[in-house]
N, C-alpha and C positions, 0 to 999 in steps of 0.2 A: 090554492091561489092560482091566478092566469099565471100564463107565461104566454110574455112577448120577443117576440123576432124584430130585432131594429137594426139600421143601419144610421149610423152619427159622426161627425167628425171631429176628434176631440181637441185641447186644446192646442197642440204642436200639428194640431190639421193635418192629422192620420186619420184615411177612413177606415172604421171600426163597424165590424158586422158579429153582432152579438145577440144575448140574448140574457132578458131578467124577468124578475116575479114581480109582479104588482098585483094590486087590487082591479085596476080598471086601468086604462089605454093614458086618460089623463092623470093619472099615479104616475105611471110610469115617465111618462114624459119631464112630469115634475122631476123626479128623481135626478134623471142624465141630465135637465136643465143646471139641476143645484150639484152635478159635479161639474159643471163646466162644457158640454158638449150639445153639439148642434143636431137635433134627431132630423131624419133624411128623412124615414122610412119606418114604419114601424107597425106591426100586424100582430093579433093575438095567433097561438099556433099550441098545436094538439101537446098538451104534458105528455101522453104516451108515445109521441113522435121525438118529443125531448127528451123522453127517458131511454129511448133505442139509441137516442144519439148518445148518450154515455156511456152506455154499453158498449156501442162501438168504439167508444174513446179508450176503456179500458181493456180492450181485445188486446192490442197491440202494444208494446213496451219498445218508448222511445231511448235511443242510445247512451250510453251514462256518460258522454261528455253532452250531451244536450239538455241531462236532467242537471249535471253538475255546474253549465253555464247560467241556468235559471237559476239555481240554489245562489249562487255567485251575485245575479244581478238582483234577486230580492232580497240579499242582504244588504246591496248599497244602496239600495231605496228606503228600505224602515230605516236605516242609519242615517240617510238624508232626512226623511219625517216624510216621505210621501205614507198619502194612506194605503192601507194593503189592500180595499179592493181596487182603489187606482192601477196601486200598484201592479197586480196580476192581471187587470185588463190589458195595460200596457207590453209586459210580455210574452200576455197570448196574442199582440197584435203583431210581434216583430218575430215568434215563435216561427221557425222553416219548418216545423215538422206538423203536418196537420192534426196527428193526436194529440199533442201536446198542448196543442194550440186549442182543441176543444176539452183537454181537463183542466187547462187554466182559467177557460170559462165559466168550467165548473165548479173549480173550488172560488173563484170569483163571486158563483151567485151564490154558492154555500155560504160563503163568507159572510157576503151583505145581508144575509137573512137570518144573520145571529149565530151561525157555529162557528166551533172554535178553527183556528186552524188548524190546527196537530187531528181535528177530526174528518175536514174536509178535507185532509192528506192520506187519513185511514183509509178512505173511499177510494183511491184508486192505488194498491197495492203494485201491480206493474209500475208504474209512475214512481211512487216515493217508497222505498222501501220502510221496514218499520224504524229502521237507525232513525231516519229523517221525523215519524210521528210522532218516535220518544223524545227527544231532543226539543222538540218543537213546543211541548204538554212541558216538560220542564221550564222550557222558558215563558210559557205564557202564565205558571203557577207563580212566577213571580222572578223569574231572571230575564237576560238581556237575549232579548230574540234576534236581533244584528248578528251580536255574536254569537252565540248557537248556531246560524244559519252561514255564518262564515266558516266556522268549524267544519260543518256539513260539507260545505261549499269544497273546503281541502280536502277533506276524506274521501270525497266522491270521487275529486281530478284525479286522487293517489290512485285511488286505485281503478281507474279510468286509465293511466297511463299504463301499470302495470299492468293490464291486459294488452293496452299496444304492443309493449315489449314483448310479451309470451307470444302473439300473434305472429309480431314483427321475425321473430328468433325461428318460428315455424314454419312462417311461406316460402322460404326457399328449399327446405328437405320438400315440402308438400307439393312445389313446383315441380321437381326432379323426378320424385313420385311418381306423378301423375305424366310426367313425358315416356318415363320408362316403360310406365303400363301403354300407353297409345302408342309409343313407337314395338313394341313388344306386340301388340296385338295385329299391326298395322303388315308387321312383316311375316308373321305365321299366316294371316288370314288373307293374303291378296298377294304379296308378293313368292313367299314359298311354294304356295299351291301350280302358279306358271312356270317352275324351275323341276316341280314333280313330274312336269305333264312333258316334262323335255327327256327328262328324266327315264323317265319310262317307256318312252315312246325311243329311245336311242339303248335301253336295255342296259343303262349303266351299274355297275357296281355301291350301291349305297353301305356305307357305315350306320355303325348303329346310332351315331347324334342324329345323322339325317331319319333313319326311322323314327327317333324318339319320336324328334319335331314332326313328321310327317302326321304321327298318330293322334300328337297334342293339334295338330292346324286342323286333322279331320274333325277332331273333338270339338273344339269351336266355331267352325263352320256348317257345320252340321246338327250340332247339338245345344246351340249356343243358345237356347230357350231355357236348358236346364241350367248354366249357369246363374245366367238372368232371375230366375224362381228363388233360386239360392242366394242370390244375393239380397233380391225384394224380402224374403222370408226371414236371411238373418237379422236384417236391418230393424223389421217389424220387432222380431223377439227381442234385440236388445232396445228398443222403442219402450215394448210392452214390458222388461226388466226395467227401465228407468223410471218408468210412472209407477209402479208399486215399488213401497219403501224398502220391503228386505230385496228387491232386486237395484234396487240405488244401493243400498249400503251393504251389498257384494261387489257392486261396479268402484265404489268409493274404498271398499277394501284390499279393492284389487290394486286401483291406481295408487294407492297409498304403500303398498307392502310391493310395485313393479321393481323389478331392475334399473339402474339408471334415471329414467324420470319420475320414481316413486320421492326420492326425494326434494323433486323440484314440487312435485304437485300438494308433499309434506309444507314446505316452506311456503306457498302461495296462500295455502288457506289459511293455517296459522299466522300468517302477515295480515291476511284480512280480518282473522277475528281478535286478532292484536290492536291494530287499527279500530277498529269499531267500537271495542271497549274504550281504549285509551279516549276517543273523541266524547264517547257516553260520561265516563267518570269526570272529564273534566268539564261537561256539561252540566253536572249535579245532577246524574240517572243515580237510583239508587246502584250498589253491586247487584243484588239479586236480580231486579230487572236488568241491568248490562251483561250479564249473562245468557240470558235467556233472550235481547233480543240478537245477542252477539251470535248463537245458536243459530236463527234465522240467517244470519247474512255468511255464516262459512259454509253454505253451499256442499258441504260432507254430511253424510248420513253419519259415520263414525264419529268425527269430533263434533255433529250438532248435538248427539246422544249423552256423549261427555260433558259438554257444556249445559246440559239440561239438569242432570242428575248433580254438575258441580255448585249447580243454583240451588235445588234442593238441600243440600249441604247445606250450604251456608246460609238459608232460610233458616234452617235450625241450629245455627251456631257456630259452625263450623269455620275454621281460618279459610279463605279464598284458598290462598296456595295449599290450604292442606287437601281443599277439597277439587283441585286438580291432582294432585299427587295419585289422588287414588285411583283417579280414572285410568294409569298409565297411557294416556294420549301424548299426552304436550312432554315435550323433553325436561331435562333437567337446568338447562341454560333459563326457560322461560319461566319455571318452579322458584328458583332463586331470585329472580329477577322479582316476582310478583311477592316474596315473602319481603324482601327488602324495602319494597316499596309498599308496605303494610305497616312496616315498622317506621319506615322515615314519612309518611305519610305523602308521601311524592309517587303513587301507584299510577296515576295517569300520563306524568311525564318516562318513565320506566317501561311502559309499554310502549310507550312513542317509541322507545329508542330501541328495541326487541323489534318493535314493527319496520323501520328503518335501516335496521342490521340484517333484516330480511331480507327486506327489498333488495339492497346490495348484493348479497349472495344468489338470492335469484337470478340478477340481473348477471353476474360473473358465470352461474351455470348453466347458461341458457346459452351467454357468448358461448362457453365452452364443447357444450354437447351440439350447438351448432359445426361450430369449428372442425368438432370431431364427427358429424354424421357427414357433413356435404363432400369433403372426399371419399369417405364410405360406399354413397351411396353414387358416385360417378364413378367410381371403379367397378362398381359392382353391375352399374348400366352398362359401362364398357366389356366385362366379359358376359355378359346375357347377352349382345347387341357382336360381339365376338365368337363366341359360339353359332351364333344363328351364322351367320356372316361366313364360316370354317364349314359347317355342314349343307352350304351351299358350293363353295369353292372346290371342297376335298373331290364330289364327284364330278365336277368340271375337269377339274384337272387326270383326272379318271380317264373319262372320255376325250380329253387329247392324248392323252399317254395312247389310248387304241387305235386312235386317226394314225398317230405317226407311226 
């Protein structure tokens, strides 16, 4: 079928630059007549030029408060009774993010052309994760798509916000960091080397911090291609470790069993595949699919494994909680939790509050290991930035001692 390129202005007289399938030019004009919009403009244009233009749409993955704000606004539209291709015309038209704004046109004309939603949501996997597709296929088998999508809607923000926080809790060690290496670098390599050359040239007595540094400032100056390699190189490897699975799920091993923030990074993803079930379950996902796409959205190679093989479990029989038990992944706090709420048959609100109890504790040791790194790490810039600072002074004061 053609596809047309129009431009119309619809009825709250927003101009609208889109694009649909028709049969012929006068189809299509029919169409956008009978929803109510005024066509400007409107040309037939190459499928294969339309079909790049989705691929570029799904290159890029827009940020989960952007996806989470749509989730938000096309619940309160089907809950109003606008129609859903209205409705995702409308906001891929007020959409600030230009992909977003072209996969809303896309599930737009997918839509209008007879597929389901939860299908034309499969189709762009960066965009809607699978939480969103299953959720979606629930509701359209015969529950409340509003709700479902509001669900969605909260899950997304939750844990949208909990990445601000971990961010938030981050960029000031990550500021400090980065000041200590560029002031660190700044004074071996430009400033030390003019106090060498004084140095030398007045035949002063140097200590050994002044050698050390003299040796390290030659080394970077000098050789400072080799670091660079080094560091391009290591980057690439653990690049090339993350994109292969047993090298994810060493990195995921790793951060999971660290000192210190092994336990935070324990409690974030567990909070997320908390969250994701709890929203699935009480969306009427079956368990066996809520595991399996709960698997997908905790972002660990460790506990996606767990939640895979606890799906197979319970495919064949198996109690939920028994069949996390055995993974030894998930602690004893969320074992009990899930066997209680099997029995009271209250499993989705039970998660909620595991998920929530998380969050908290996250949020306290994030305060905390902040609180405890950022004077760490100023004390520790103060004696690096000390030391340089002493192995410049000590032979100054050298060379007056010989003046007088």
């Amino acid at each position: 079928m053609p596809v047309f390129a129009y431009k119309s202005i619809n009825i709250a007289g927003a101009l609208r630059d889109s694009k649909i399938d028709a049969p012929s030019e006068a189809h299509a004009r029919a169409l956008l007549q009978n929803k109510g919009e005024r066509v400007i403009q409107i040309r037939e244009v190459s499928r294969s030029k339309f079909a790049g233009e989705r691929v570029k749409a799904r290159g890029r993955k827009p940020s989960a408060d952007e996806v989470a704000s749509t989730i938000r606004q096309m619940s309160i539209l089907v809950r109003a009774g606008v129609p859903l291709v209205e409705g995702l015309h409308g906001l891929a038209d007020q959409a600030t993010s230009m992909v977003l704004r072209r996969t809303l046109e896309t599930v737009a004309l997918d839509v209008s052309q007879g597929s389901a939603l939860s299908d034309a949501f499969a189709q762009h996997p960066h965009t809607f994760p699978n939480l969103a597709v299953e959720m979606v296929r629930i509701a359209e088998a015969g529950g409340d798509l509003a709700e479902s999508l509001s669900r969605l809607a909260e899950h997304l923000e939750s844990s949208a916000e909990i990445g601000r926080k971990v961010k938030s809790a981050l960029a000031y060690p990550a500021v400090i960091v980065c000041l200590s290496v560029v002031t660190v670098v700044v004074m071996v390599t430009f400033i030390l080397p003019r106090f060498m050359k004084l140095f030398d040239k007045m035949g002063a007595k140097l200590p050994w911090t002044t050698k050390a540094l003299m040796s390290v400032s030659y080394v970077l100056t000098h050789d400072w291609y080799l670091f660079a390699a080094l560091g391009v190189g290591l980057f690439l490897l653990v690049k090339r470790m993350a994109q292969s699975r047993l090298g994810r799920r060493r990195i995921d091993s790793i951060l999971l069993k660290a000192p210190v923030i092994g336990d935070v990074v324990n409690k974030v993803v567990l909070g997320r595949v908390m969250a994701s079930m709890s929203t699935l379950l009480g969306s009427g996902v079956p368990m066996v699919q809520a595991l399996r796409t709960s698997a997908a959205a905790a972002n660990n190679e460790i506990v996606r494994e767990a939640l895979l093989k606890a799906s197979d479990d319970v495919a064949e029989g198996s109690a939920t909680s028994q069949a996390l038990r055995v993974s030894g992944v998930f602690p004893a706090l969320v074992i009990q939790m899930v066997a209680s709420g099997e029995k009271t048959g209250e499993l989705p609100s039970m998660l909620d509050y595991v998920c929530k109890m998380y969050a908290r504790e996250t949020d306290a040791k994030m305060k905390s290991l902040t609180s405890i790194i950022e004077p760490i790490l100023i004390v520790f810039l103060g004696i690096v930035v000390g030391f340089i600072a002493m192995s410049v002074i000590v032979p100054i004061y050298s060379l007056v001692g010989g003046v007088k």
